[in-house]
C-alpha positions as CSV (number, residue, x, y, z in Angstrom):
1,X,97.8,125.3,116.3
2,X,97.3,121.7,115.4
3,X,93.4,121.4,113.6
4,X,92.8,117.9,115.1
5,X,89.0,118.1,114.0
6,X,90.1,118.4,110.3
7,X,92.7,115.4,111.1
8,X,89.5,113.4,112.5
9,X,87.6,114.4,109.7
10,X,90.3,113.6,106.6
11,X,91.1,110.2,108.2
12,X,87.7,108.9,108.2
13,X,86.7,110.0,104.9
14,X,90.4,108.2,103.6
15,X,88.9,105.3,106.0
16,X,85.6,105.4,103.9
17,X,83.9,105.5,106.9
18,X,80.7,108.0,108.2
19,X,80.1,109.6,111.1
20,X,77.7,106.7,112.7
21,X,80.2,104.1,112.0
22,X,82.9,105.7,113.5
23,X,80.6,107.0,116.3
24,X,79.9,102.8,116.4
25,X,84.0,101.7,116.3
26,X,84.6,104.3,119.3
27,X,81.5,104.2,121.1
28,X,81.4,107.8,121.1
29,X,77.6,109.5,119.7
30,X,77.6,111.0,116.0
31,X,77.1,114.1,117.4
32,X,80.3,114.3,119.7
33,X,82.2,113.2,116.7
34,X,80.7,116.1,114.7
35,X,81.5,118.5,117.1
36,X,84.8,117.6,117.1
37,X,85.3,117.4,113.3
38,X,84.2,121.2,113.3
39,X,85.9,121.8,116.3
40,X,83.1,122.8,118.5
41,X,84.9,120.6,121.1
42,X,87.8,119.0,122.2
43,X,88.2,115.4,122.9
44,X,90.7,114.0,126.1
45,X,93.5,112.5,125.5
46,X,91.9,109.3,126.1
47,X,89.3,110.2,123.5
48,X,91.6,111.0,120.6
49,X,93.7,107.5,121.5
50,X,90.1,105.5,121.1
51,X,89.8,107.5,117.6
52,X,93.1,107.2,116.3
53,X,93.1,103.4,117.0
54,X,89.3,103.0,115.4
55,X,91.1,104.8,112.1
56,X,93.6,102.4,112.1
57,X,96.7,104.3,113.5
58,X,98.7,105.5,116.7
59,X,99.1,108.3,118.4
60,X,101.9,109.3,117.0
61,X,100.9,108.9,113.2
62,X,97.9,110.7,113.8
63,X,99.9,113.8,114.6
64,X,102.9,113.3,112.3
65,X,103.2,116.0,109.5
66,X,102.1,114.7,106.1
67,X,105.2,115.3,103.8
68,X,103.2,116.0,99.8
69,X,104.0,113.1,97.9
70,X,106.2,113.7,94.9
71,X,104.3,112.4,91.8
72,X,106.0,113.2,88.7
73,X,110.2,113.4,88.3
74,X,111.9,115.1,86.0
75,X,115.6,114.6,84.1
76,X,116.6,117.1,86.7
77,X,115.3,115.0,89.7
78,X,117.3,111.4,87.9
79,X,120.9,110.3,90.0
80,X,123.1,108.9,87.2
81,X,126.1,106.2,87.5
82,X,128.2,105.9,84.8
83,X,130.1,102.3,84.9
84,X,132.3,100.3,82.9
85,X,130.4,99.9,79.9
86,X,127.0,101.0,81.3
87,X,125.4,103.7,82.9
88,X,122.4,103.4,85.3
89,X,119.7,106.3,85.0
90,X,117.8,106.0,88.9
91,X,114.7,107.9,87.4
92,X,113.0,108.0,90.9
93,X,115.2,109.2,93.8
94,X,115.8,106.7,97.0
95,X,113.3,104.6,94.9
96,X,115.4,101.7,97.1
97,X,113.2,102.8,100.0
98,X,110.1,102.1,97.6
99,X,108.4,98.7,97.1
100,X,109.9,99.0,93.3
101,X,112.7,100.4,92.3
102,X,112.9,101.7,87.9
103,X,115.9,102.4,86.7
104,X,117.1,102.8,82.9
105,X,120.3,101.1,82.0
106,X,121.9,102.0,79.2
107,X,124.5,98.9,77.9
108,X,127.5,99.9,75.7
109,X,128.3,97.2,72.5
110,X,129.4,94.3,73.8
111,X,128.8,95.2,77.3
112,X,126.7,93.8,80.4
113,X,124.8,94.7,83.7
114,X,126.3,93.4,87.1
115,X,124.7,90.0,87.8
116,X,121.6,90.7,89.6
117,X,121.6,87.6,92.4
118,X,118.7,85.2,93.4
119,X,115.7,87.2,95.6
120,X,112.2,87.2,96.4
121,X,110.4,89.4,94.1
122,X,109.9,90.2,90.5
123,X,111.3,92.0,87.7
124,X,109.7,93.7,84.2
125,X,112.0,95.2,81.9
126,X,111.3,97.0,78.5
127,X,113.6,97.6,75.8
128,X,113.6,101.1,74.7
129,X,116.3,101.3,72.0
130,X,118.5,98.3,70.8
131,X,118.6,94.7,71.7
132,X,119.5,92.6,74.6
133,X,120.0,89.2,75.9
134,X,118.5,88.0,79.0
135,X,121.0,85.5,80.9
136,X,119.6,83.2,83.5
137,X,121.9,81.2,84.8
138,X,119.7,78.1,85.5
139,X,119.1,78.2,80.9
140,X,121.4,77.2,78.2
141,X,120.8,79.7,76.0
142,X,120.0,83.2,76.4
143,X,116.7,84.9,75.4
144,X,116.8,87.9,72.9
145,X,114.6,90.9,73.9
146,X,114.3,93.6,70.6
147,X,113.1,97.3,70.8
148,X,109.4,97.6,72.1
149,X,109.5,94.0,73.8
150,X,109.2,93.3,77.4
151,X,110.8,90.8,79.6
152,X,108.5,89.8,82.9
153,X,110.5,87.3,85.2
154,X,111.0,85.9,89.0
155,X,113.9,87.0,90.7
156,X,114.8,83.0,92.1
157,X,117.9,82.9,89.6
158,X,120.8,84.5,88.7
159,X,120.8,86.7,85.9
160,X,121.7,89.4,84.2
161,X,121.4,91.7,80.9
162,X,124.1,91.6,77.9
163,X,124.1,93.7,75.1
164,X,125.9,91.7,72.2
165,X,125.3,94.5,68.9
166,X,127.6,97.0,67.9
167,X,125.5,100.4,68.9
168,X,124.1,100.7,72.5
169,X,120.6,99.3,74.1
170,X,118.7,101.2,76.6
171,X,115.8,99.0,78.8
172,X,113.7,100.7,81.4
173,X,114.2,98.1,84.3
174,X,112.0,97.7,87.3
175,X,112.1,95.4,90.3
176,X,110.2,94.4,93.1
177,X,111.9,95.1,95.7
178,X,114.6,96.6,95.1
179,X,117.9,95.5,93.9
180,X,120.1,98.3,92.1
């Protein structure tokens, strides 16, 4: 059975709200809403619609089952891509569904990423092993990012990563949203 006065009860506490303001969003007392936090009683349909909307929510979403959150991934969780001359390490899964999407790429010698196209959003990226050039197609020359060193740019242009040395370069790569 459905515990719908714990439901009540978590949701306001997320909402930072207490009893009496609650009690004051629904127009229902403090007391009713205690009641039904410890289930004592049950609210109408009607009730629980003029709850759910004063925490900010539907119907619906008030009953859905919360999935846990996965927090940490592990190697074992990671979807890898190997491509011509690079491989793409997804170290979140479905992160496309995320508002940012991390990825490591890892770029052979003398190798690139695809061309990453004007977007709205933002992209970081840190080099973890190597060095890399950082091609934007609106610049004449291209930007040298070493080991340790982070690049932070706007996804309006064109660009992409090349890897001009002789042993590979790894970059952890994250954009907002998501365009791998």
């Amino acid at each position: 059975m459905y515990d719908i006065g714990h439901r009540i009860r978590q949701l306001r506490i997320q909402n930072g709200l207490t009893l009496e303001e609650l009690a004051s969003r629904t127009e229902l007392t403090k007391g009713f809403l205690s009641q039904l936090e410890r289930n004592l009683t049950s609210p109408s349909i009607s009730t629980l619609e003029d709850i759910a909307e004063a925490l900010g929510m539907t119907m619906s979403r008030f009953f859905a089952e919360e999935k846990d959150e996965q927090i940490v991934f592990t190697a074992e969780d990671a979807f890898v891509d190997e491509q011509e001359g690079r491989t793409l390490h997804w170290i979140v899964p479905n992160a496309q569904k995320n508002l940012m999407e991390p990825v490591i790429i890892e770029l052979k010698p003398n190798s690139e990423s695809k061309l990453i196209e004007p977007h709205e959003g933002e992209e970081l990226g840190y080099v973890l092993s190597g060095r890399i050039f950082l091609h934007r197609d609106r610049e004449s020359k291209d930007i040298a990012v070493r080991k340790g060193e982070t690049f932070y740019i706007r996804g309006d242009v064109a660009h992409r990563l090349i890897n001009k040395g002789s042993s590979n370069a790894r970059v952890l790569w994250i954009s907002t949203p998501p365009v791998f």
